[in-house]
C-alpha positions in Angstrom: 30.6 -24.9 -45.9 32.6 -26.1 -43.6 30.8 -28.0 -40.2 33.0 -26.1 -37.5 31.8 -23.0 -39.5 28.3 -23.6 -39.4 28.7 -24.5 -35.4 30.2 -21.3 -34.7 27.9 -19.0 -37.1 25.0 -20.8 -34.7 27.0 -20.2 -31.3 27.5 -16.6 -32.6 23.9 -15.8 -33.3 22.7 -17.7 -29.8 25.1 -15.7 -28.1 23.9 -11.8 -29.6 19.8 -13.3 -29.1 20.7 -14.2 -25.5 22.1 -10.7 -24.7 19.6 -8.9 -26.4 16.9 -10.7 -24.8 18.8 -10.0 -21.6 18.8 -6.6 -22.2 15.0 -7.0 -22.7 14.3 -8.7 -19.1 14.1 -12.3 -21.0 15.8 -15.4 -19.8 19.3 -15.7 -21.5 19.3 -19.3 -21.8 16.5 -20.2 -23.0 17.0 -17.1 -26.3 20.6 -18.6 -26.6 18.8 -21.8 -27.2 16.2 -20.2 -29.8 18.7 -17.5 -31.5 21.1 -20.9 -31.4 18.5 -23.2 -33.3 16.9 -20.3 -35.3 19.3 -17.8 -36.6 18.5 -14.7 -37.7 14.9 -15.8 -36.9 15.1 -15.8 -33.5 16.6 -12.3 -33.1 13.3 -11.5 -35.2 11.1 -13.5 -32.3 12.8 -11.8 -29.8 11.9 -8.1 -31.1 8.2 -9.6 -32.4 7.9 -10.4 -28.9 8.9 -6.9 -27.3 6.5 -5.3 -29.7 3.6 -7.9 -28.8 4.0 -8.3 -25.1 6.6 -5.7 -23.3 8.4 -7.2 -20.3 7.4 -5.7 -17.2 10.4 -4.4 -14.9 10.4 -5.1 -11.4 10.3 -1.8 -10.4 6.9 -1.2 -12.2 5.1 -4.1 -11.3 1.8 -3.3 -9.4 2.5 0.3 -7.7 0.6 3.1 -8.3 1.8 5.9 -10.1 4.0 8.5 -8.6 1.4 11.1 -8.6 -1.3 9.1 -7.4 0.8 7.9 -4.0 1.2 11.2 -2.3 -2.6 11.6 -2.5 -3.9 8.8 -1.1 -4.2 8.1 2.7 -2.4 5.4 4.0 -4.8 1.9 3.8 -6.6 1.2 7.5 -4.7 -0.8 9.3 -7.3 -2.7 11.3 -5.8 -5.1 13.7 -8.2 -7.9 14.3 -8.0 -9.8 17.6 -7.4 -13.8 17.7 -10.5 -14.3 19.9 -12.3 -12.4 17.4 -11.6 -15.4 14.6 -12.3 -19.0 15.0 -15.2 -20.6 16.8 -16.6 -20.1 20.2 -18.9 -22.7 22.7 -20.4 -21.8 25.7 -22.7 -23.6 28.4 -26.3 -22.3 28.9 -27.9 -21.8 32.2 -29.6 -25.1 31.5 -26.2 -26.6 31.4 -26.5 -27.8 27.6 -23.2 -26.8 25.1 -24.5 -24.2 22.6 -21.9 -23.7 19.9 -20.3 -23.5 17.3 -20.7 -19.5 17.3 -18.4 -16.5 15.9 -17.5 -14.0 17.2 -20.2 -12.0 16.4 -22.9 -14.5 17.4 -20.8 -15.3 20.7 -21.3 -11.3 21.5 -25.1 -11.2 20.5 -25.4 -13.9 22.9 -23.9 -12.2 25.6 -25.4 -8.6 24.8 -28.8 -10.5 25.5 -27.7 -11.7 28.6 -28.2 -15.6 27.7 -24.3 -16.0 28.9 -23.7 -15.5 32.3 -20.4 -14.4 34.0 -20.0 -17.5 35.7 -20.6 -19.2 32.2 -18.7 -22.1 30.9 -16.8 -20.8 27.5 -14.3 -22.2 24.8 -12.9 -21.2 22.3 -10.2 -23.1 19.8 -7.4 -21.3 21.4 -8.3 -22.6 24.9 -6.9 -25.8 26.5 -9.4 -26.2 28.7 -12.9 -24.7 29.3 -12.8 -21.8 31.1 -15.7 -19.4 32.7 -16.5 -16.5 31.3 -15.4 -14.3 34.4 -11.8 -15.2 34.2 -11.5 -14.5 30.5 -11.0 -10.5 30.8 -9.9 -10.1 27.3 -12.9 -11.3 26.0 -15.0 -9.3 28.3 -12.9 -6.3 27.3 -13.7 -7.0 23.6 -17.2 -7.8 24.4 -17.5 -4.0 26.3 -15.4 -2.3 24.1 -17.9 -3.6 21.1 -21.1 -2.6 23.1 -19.6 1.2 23.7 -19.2 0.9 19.6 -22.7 0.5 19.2 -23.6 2.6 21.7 -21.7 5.2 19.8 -23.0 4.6 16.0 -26.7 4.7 18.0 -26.1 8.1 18.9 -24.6 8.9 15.9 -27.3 7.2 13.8 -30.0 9.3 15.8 -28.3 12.5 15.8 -28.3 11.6 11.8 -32.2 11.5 11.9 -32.5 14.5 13.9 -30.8 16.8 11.4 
């Protein structure tokens, strides 16, 4: 046979492996390279392959099914406050740093009454220490939180006296 026959036969068969593995959601290149080194074999790879491990379109990756979509509610969309993340200080009324706290800790600590208003606080998205009376945001969380206990209280003794 002659060389320049051989080169095109194997340019040929690269070139139909590289469109059928395009057609299958494979890279081109890289079945032009296999169908161009293997032949005949590598068209039989590429098919082996589908029947082993099916490419996954784009359009089905990782939703749910059609039926299943309409049904569900949408997912809570909980939006979390910045002073609610990260860590908080605070001076006592014996004037000693108490901290690192979170969020949850820093609110305890308040609901007890062991921060004052006029307390020093800080938290990591401060500059500067501020007190406690000036930061209304954080107040607002810190009521808004106790009226949500408040609340699930009720509810939890309502719950008992069913």
């Amino acid at each position: 046979m002659d060389f320049w026959f051989v080169v095109m036969l194997l340019a040929l068969m690269g070139f139909v492996t590289s469109k059928l593995a395009e057609q299958r959601g494979r890279n081109p290149f890289i079945w032009f390279m296999i169908g161009a080194l293997a032949g005949i074999l590598g068209i039989a790879a590429l098919f082996l392959l589908d029947y082993i491990q099916p490419v996954q379109k784009e359009d089905e990756k990782e939703t749910a099914p059609k039926e299943l979509e309409s049904d569900l509610p949408p997912p809570p969309q909980e939006k979390i406050n910045p002073l609610e993340l990260g860590v908080w200080y605070f001076v006592d009324q014996d004037k000693k740093q108490r901290g690192p706290l979170d969020f949850t800790d820093m609110f305890i600590t308040w609901e007890d009454g062991r921060i004052p208003s006029d307390a020093l606080v800080w938290h990591e998205s401060f500059a500067d220490w501020k007190h406690l009376s000036e930061c209304r945001k954080i107040l607002d969380l810190f009521e808004m939180k106790k009226q949500q206990n408040i609340e699930r209280m009720e509810e939890n003794r309502d719950d008992e006296d069913s």
